[in-house]
PDB file of N, CA, C and O in Angstrom:
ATOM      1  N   UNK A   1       9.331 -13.528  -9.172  1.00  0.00           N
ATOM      2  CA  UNK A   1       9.717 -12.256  -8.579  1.00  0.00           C
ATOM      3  C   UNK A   1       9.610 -12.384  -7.055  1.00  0.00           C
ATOM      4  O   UNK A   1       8.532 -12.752  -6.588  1.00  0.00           O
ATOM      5  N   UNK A   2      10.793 -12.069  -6.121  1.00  0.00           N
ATOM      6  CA  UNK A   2      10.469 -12.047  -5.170  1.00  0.00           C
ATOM      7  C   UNK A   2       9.886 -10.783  -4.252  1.00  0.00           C
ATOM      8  O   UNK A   2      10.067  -9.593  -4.513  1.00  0.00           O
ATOM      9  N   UNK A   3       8.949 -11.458  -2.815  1.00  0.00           N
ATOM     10  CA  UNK A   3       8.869  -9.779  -2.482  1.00  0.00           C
ATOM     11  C   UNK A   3       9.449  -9.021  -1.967  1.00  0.00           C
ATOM     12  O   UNK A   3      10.469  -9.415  -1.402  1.00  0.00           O
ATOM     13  N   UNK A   4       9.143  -7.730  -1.906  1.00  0.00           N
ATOM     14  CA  UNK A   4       9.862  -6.519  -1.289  1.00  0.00           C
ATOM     15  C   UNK A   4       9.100  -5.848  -0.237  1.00  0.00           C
ATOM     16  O   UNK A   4       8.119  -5.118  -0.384  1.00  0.00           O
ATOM     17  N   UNK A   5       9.492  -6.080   0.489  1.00  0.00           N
ATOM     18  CA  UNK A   5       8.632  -5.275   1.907  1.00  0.00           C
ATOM     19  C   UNK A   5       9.066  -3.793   1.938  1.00  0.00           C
ATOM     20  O   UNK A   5       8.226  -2.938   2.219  1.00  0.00           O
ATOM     21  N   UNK A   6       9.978  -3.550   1.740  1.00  0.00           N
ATOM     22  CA  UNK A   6      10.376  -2.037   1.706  1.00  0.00           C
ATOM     23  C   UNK A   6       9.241  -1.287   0.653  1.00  0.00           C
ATOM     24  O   UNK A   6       8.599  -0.284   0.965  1.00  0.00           O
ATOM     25  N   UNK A   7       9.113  -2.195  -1.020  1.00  0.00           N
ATOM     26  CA  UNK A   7       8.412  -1.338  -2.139  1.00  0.00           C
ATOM     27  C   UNK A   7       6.693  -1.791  -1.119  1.00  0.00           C
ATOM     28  O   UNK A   7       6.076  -0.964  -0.448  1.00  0.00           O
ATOM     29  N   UNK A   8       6.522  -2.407  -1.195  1.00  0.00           N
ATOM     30  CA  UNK A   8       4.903  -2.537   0.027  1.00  0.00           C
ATOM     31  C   UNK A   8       5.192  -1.346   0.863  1.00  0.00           C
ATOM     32  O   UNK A   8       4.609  -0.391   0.348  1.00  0.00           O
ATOM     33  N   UNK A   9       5.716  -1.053   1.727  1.00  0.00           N
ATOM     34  CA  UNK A   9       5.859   0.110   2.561  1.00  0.00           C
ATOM     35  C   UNK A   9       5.416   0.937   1.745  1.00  0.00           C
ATOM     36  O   UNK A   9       4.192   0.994   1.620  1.00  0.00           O
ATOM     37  N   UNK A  10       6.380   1.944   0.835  1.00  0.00           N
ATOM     38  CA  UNK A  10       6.288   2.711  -0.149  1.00  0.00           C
ATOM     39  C   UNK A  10       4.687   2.558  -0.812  1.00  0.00           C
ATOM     40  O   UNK A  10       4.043   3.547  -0.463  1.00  0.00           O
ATOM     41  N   UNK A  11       4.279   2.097  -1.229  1.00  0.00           N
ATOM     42  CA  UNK A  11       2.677   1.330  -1.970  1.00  0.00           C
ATOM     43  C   UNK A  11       1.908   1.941  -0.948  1.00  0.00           C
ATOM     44  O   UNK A  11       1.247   2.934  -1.249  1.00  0.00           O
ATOM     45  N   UNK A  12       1.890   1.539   0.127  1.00  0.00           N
ATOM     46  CA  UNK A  12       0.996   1.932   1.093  1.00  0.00           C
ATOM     47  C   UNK A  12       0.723   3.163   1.947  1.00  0.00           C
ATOM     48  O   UNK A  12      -0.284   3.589   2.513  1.00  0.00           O
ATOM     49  N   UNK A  13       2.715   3.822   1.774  1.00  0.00           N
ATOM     50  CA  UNK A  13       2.640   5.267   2.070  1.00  0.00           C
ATOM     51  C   UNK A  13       1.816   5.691   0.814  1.00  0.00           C
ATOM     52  O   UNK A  13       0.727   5.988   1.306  1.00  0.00           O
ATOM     53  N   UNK A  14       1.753   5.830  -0.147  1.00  0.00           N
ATOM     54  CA  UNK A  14       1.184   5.794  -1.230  1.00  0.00           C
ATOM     55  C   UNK A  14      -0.762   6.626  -1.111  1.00  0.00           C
ATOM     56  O   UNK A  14      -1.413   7.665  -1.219  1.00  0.00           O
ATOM     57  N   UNK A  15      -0.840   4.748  -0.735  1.00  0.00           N
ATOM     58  CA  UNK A  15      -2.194   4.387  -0.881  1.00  0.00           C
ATOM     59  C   UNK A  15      -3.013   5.318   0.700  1.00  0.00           C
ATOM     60  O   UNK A  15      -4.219   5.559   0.726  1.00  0.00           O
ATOM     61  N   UNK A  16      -2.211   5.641   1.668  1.00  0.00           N
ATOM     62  CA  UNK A  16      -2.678   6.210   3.326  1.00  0.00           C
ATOM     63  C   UNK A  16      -2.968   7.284   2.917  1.00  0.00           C
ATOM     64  O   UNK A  16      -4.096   7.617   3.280  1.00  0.00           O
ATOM     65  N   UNK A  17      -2.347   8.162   2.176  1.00  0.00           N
ATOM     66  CA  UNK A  17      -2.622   9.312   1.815  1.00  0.00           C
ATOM     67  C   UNK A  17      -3.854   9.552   0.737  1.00  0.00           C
ATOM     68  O   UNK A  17      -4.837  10.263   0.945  1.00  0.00           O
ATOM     69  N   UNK A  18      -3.562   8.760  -0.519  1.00  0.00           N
ATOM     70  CA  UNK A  18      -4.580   9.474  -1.289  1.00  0.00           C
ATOM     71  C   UNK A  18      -6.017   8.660  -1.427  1.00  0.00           C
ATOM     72  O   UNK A  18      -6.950   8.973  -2.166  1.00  0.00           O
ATOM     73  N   UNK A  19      -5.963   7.769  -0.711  1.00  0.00           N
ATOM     74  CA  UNK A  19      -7.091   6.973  -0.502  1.00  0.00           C
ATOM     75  C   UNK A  19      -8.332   7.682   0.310  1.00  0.00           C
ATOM     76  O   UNK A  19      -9.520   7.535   0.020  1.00  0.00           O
ATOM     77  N   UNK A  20      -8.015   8.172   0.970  1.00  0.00           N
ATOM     78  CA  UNK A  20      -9.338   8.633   1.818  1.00  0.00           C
ATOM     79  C   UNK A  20     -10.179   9.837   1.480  1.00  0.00           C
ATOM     80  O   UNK A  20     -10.312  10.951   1.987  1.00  0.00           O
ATOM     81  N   UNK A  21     -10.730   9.177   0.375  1.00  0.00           N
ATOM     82  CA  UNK A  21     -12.327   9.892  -0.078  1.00  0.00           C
ATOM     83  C   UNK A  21     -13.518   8.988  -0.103  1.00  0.00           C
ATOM     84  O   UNK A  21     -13.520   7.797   0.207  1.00  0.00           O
ATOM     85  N   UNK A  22     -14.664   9.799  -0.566  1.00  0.00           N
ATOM     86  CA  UNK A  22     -15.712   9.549  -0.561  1.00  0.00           C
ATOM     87  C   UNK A  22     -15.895   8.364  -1.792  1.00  0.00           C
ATOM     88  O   UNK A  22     -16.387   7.237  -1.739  1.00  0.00           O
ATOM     89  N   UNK A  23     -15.373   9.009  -2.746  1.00  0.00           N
ATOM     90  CA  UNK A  23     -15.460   7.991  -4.191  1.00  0.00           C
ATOM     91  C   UNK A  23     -13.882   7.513  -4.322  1.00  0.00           C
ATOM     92  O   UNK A  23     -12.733   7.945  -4.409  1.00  0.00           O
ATOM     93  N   UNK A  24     -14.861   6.014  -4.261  1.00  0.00           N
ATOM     94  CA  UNK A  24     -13.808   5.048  -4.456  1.00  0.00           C
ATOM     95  C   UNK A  24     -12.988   5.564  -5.809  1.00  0.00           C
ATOM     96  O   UNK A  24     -13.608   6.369  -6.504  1.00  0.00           O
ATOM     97  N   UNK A  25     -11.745   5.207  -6.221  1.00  0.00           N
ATOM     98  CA  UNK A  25     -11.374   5.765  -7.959  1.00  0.00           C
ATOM     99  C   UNK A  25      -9.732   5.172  -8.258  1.00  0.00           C
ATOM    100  O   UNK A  25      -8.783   5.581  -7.589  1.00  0.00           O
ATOM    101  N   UNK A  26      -9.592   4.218  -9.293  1.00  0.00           N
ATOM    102  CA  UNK A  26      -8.112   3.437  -9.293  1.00  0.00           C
ATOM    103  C   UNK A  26      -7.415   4.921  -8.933  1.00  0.00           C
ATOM    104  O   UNK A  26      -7.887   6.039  -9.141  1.00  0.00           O
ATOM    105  N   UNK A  27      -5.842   4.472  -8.182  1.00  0.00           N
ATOM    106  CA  UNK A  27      -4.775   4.927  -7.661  1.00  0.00           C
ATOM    107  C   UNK A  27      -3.587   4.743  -8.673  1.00  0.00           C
ATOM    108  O   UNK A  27      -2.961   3.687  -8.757  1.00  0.00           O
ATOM    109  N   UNK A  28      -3.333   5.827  -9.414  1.00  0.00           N
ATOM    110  CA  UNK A  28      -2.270   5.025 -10.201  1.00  0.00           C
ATOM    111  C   UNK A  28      -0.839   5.095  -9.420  1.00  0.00           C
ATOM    112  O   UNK A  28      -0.505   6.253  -9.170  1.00  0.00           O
ATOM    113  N   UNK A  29      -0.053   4.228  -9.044  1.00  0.00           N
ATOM    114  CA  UNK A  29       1.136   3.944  -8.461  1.00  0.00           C
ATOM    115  C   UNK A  29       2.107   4.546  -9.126  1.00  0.00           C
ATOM    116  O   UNK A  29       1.648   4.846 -10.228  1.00  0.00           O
ATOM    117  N   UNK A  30       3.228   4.884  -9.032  1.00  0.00           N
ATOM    118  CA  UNK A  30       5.030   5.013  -9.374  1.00  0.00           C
ATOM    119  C   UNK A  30       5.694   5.221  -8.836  1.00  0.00           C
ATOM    120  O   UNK A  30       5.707   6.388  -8.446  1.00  0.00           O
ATOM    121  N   UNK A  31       6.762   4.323  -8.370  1.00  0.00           N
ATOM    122  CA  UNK A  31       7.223   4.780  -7.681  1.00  0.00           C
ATOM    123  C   UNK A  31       8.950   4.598  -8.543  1.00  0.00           C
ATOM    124  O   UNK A  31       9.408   3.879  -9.432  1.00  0.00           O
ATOM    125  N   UNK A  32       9.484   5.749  -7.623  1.00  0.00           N
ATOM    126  CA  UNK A  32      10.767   5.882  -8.365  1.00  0.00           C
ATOM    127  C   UNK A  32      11.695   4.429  -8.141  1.00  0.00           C
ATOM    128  O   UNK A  32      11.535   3.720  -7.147  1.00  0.00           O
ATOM    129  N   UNK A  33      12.676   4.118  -9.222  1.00  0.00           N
ATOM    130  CA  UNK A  33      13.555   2.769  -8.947  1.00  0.00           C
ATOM    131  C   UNK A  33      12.707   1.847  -9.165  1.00  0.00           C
ATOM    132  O   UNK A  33      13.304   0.779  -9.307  1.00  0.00           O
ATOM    133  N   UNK A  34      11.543   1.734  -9.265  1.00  0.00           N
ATOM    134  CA  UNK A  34      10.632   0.146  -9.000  1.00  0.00           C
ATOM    135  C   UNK A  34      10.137   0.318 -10.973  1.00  0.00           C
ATOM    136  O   UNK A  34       9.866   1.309 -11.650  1.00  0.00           O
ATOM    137  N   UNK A  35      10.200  -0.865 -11.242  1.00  0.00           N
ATOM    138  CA  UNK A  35       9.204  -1.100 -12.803  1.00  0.00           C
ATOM    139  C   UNK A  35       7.957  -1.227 -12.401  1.00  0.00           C
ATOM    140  O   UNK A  35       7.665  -1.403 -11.218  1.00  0.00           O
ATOM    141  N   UNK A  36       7.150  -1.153 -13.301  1.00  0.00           N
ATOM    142  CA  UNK A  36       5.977  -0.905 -13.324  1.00  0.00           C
ATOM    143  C   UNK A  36       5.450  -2.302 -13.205  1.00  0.00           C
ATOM    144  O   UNK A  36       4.321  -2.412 -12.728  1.00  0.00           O
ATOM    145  N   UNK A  37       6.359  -3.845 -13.717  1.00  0.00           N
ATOM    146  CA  UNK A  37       5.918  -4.868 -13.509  1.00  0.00           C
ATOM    147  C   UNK A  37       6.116  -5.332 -12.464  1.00  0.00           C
ATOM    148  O   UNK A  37       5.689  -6.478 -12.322  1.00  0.00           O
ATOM    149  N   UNK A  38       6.957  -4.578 -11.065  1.00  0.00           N
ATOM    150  CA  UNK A  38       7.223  -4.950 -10.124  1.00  0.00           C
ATOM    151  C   UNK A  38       6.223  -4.120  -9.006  1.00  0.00           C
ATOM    152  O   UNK A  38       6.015  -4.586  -7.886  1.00  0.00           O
ATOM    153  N   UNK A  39       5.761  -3.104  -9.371  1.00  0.00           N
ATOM    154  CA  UNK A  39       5.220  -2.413  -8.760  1.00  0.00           C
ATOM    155  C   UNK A  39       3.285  -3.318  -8.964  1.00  0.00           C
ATOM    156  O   UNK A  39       2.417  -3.657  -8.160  1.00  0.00           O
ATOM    157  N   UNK A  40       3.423  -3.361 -10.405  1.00  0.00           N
ATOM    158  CA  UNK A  40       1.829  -4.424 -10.379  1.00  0.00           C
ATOM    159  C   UNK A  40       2.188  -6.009  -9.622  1.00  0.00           C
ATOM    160  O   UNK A  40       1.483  -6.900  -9.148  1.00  0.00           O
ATOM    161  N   UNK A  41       2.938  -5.907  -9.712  1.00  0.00           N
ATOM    162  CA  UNK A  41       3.106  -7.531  -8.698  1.00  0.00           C
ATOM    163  C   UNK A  41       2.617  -7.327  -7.714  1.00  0.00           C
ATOM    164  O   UNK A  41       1.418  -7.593  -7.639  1.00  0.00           O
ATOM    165  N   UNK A  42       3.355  -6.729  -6.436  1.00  0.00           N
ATOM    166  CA  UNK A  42       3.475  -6.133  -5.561  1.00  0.00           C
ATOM    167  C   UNK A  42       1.609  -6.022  -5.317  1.00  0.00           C
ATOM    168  O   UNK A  42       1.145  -6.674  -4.382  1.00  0.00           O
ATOM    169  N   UNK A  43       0.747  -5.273  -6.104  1.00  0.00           N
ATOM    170  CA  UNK A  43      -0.478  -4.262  -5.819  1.00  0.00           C
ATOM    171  C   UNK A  43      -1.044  -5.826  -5.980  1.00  0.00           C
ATOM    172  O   UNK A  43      -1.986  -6.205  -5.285  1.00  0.00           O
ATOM    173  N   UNK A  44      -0.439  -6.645  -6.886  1.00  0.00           N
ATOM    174  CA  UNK A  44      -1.874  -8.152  -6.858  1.00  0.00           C
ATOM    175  C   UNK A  44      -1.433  -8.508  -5.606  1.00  0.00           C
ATOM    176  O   UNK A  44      -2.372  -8.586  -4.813  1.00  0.00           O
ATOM    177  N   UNK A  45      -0.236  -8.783  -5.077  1.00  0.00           N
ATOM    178  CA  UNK A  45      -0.134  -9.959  -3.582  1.00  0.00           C
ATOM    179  C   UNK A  45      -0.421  -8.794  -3.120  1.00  0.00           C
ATOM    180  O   UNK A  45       0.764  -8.530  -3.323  1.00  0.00           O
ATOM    181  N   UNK A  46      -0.970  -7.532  -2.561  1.00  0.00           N
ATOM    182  CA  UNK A  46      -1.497  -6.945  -1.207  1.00  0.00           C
ATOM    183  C   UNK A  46      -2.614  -7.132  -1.935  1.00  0.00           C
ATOM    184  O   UNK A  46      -3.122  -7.037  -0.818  1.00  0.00           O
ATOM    185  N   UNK A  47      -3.494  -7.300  -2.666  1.00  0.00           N
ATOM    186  CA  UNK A  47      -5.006  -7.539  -2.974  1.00  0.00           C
ATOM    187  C   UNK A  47      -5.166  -8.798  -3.076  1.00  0.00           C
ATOM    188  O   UNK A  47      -6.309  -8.931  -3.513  1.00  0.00           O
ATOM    189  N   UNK A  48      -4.575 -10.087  -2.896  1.00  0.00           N
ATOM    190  CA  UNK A  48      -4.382 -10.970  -2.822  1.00  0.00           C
ATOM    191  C   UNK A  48      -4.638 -11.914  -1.097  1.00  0.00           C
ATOM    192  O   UNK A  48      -5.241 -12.828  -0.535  1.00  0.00           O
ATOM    193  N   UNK A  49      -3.722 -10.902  -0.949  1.00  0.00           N
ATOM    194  CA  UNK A  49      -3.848 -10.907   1.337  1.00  0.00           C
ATOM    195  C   UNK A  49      -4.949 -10.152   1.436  1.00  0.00           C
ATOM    196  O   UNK A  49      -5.069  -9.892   2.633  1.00  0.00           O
ATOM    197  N   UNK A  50      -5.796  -9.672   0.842  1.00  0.00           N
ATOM    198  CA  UNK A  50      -7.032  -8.589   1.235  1.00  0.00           C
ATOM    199  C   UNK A  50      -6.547  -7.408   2.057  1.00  0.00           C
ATOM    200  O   UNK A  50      -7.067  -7.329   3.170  1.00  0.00           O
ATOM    201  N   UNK A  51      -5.506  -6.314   1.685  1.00  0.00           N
ATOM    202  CA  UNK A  51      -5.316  -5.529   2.253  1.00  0.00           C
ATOM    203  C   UNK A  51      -5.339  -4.176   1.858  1.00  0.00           C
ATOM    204  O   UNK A  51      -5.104  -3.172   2.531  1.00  0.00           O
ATOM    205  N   UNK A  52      -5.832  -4.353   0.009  1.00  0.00           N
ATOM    206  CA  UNK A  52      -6.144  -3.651  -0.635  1.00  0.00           C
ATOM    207  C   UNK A  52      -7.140  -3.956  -1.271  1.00  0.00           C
ATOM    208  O   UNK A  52      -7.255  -5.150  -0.993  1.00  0.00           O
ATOM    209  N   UNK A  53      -7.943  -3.707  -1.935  1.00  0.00           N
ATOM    210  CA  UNK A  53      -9.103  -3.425  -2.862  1.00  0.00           C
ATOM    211  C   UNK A  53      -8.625  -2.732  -4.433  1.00  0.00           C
ATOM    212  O   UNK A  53      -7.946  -1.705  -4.480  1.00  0.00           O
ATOM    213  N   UNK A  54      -9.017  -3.347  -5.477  1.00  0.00           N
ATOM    214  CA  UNK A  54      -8.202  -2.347  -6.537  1.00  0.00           C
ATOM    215  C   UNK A  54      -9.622  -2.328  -7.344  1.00  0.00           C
ATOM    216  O   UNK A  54     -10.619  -2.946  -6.969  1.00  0.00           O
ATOM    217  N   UNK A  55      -9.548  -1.527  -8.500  1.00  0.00           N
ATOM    218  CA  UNK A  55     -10.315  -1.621  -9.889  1.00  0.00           C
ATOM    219  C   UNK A  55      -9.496  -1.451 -10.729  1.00  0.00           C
ATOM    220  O   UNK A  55      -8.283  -1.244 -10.694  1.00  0.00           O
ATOM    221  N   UNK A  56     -10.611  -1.602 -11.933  1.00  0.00           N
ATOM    222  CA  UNK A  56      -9.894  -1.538 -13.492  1.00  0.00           C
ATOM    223  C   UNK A  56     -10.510   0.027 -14.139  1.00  0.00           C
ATOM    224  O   UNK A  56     -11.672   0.366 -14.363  1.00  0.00           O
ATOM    225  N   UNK A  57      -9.152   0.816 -14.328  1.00  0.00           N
ATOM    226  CA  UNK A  57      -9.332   1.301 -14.425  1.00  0.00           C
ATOM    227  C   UNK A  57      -9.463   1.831 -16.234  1.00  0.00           C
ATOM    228  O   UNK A  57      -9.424   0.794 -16.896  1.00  0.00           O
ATOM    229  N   UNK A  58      -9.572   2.821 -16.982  1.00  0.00           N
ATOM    230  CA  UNK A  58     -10.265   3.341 -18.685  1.00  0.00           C
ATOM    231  C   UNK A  58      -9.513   2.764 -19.551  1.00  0.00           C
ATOM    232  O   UNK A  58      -9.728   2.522 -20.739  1.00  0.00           O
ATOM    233  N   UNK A  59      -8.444   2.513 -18.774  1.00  0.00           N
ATOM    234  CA  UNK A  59      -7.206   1.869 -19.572  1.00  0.00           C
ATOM    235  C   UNK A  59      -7.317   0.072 -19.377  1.00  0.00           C
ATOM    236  O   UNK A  59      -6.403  -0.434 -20.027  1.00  0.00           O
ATOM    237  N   UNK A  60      -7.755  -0.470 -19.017  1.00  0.00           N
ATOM    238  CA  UNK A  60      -8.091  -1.933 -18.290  1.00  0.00           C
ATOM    239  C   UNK A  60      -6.673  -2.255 -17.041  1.00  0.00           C
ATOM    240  O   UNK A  60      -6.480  -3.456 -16.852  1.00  0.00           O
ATOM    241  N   UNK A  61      -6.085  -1.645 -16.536  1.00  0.00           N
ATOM    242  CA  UNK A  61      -5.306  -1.495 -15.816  1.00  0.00           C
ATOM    243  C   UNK A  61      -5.759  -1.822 -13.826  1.00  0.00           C
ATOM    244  O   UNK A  61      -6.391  -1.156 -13.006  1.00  0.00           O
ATOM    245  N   UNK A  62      -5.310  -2.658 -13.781  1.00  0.00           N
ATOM    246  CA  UNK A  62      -6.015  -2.998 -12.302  1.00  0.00           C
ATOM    247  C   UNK A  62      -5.388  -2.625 -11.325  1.00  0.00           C
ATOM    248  O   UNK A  62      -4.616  -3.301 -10.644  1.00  0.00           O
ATOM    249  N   UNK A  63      -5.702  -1.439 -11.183  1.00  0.00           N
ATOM    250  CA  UNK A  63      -4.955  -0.486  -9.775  1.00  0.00           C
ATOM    251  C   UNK A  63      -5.680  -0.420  -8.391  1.00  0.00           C
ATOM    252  O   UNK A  63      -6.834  -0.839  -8.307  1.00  0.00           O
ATOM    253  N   UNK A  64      -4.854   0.236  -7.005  1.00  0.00           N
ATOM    254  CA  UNK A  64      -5.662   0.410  -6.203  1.00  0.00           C
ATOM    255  C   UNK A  64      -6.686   1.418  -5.800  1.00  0.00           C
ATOM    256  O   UNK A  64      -6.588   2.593  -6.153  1.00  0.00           O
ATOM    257  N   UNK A  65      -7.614   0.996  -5.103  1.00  0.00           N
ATOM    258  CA  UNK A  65      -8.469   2.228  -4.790  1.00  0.00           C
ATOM    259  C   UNK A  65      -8.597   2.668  -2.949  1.00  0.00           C
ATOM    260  O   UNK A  65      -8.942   3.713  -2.396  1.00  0.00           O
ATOM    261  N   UNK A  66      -8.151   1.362  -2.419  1.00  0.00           N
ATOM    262  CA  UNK A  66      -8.409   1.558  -1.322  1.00  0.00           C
ATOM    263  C   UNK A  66      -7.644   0.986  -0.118  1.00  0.00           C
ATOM    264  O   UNK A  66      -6.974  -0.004  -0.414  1.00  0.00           O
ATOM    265  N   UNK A  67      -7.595   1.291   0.902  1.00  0.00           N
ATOM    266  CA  UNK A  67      -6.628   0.379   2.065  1.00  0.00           C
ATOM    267  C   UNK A  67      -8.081  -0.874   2.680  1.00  0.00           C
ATOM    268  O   UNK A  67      -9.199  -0.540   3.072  1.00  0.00           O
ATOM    269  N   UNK A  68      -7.546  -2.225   2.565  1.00  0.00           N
ATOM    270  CA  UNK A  68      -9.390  -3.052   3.959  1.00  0.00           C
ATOM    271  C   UNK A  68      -8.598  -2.762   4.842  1.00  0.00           C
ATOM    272  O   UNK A  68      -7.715  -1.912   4.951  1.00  0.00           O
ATOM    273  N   UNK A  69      -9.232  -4.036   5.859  1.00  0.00           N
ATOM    274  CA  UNK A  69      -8.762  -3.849   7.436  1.00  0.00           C
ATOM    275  C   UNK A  69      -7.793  -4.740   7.608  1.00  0.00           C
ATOM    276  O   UNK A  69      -7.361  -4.796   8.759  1.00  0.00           O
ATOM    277  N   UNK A  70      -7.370  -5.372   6.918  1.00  0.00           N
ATOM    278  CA  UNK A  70      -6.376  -6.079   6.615  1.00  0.00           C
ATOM    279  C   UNK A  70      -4.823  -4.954   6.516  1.00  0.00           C
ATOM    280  O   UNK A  70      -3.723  -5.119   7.044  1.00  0.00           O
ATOM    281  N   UNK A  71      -5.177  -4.159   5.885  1.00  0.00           N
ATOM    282  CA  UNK A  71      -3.843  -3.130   5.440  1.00  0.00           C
ATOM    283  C   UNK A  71      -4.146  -1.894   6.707  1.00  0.00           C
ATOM    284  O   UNK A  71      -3.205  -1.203   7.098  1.00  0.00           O
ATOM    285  N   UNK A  72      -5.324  -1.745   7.184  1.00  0.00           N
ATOM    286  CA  UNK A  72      -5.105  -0.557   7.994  1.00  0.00           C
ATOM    287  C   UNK A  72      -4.292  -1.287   9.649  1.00  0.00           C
ATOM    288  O   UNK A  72      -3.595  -0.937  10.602  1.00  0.00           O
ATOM    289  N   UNK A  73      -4.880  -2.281   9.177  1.00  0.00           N
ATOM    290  CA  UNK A  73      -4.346  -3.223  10.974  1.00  0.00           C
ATOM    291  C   UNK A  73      -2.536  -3.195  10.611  1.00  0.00           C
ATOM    292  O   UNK A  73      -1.696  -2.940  11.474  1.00  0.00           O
ATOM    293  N   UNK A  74      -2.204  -3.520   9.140  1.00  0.00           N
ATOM    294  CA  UNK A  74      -0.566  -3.312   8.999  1.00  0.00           C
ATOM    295  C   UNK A  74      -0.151  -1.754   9.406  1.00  0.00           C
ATOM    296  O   UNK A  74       0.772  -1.358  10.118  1.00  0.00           O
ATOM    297  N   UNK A  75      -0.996  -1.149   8.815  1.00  0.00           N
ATOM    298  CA  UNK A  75       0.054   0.305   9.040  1.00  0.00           C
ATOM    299  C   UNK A  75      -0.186   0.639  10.813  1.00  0.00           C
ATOM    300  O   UNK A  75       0.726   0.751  11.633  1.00  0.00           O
ATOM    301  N   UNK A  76      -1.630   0.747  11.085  1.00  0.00           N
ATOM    302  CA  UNK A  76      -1.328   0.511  12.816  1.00  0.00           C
ATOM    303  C   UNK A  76      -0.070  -0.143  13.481  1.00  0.00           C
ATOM    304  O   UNK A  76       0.880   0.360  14.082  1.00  0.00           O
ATOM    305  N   UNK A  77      -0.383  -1.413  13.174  1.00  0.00           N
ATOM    306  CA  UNK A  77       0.902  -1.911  13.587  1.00  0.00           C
ATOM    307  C   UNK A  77       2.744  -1.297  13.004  1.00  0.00           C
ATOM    308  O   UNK A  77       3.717  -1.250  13.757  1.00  0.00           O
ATOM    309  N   UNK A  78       2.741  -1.027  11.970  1.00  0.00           N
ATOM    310  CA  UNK A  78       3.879  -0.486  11.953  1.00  0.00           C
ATOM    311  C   UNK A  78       3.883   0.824  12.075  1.00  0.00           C
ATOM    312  O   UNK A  78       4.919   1.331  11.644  1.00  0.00           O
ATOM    313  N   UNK A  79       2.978   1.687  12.575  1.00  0.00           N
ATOM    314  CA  UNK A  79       3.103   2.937  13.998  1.00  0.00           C
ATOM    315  C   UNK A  79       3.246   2.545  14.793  1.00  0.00           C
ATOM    316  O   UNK A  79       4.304   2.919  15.300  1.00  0.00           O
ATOM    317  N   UNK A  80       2.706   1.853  15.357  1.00  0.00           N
ATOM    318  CA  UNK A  80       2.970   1.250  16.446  1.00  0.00           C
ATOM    319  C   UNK A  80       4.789   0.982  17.143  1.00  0.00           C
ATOM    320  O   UNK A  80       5.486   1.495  18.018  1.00  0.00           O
ATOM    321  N   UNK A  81       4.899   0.059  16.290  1.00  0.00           N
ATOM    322  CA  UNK A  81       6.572  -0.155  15.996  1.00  0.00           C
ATOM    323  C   UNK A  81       7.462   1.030  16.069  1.00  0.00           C
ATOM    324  O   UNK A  81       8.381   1.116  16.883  1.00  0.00           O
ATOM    325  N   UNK A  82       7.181   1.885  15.248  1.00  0.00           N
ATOM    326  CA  UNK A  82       7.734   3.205  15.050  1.00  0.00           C
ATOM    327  C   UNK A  82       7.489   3.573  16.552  1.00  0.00           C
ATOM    328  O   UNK A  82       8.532   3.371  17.174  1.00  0.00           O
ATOM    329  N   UNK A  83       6.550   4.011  17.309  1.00  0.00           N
ATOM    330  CA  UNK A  83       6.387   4.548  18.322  1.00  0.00           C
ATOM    331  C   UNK A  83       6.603   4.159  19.038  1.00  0.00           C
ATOM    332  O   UNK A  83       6.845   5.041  19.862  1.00  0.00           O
ATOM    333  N   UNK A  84       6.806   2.681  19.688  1.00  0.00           N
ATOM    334  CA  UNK A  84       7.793   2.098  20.832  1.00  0.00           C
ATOM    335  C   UNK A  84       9.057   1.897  20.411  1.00  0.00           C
ATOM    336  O   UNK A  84       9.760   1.209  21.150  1.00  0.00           O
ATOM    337  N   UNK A  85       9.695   2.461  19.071  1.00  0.00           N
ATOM    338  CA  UNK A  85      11.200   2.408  18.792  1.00  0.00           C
ATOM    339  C   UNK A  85      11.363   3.738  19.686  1.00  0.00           C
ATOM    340  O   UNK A  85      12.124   3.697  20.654  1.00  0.00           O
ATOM    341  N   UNK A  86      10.837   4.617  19.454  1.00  0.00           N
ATOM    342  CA  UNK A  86      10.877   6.316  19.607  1.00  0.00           C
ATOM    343  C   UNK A  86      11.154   6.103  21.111  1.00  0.00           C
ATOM    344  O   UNK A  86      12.246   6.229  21.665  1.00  0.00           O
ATOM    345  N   UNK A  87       9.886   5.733  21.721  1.00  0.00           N
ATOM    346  CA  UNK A  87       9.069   5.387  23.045  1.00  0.00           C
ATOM    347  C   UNK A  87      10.365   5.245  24.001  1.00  0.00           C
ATOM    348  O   UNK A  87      10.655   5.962  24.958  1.00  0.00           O
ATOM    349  N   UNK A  88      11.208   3.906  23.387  1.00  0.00           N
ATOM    350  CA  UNK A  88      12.351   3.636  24.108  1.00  0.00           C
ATOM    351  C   UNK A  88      13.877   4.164  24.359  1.00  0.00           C
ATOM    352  O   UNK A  88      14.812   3.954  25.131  1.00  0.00           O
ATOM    353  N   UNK A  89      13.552   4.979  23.232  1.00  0.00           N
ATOM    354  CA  UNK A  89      14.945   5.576  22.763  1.00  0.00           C
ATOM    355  C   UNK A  89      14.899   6.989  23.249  1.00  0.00           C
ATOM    356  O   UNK A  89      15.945   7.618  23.407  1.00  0.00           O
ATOM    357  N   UNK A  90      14.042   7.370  23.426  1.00  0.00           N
ATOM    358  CA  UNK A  90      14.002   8.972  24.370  1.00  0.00           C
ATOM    359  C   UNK A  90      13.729   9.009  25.407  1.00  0.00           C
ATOM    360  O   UNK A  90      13.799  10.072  26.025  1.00  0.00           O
ATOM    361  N   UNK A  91      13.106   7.277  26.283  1.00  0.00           N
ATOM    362  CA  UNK A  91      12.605   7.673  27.567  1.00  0.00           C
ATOM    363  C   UNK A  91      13.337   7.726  28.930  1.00  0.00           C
ATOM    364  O   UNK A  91      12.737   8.097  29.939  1.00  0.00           O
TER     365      UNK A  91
END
């Protein structure tokens, strides 16, 4: 399977949002258009690069729970990006 940087995007809009609590707790993923075997691919190579953290969740299902600093340094950086696209284009 090859990867998809666009479905990673998506994963991680995902994961920015409902990640930030107190208790860690698997994330179950879906995203529309993507299979579910493409979407668990996807969640092992970003836990793979250490940019996620996952557990197993009641079902033995190994989902995410969390963004490391590995994945927060990506989405920085692609604000970043976003904001000197903006930056240049209105100034």
């Amino acid at each position: 399977m090859k990867r998809d940087l666009v479905l990673i995007r998506k994963i991680f809009d995902i994961l920015s949002v409902l990640s930030y609590t107190k208790i860690y707790k698997p994330i179950p993923i879906n995203i529309k258009g993507a299979s579910k075997e493409k979407v668990d691919y996807h969640i092992k190579l970003l836990k793979d690069f250490e940019m996620i953290e996952t557990m197993i969740d009641d079902k033995g299902q190994e989902l995410p729970c969390r963004i490391m600093w590995r994945g927060h340094e990506y989405l920085q950086e692609k604000n970043n990006s976003i904001l000197t696209l903006f930056t240049k284009h209105f100034s």
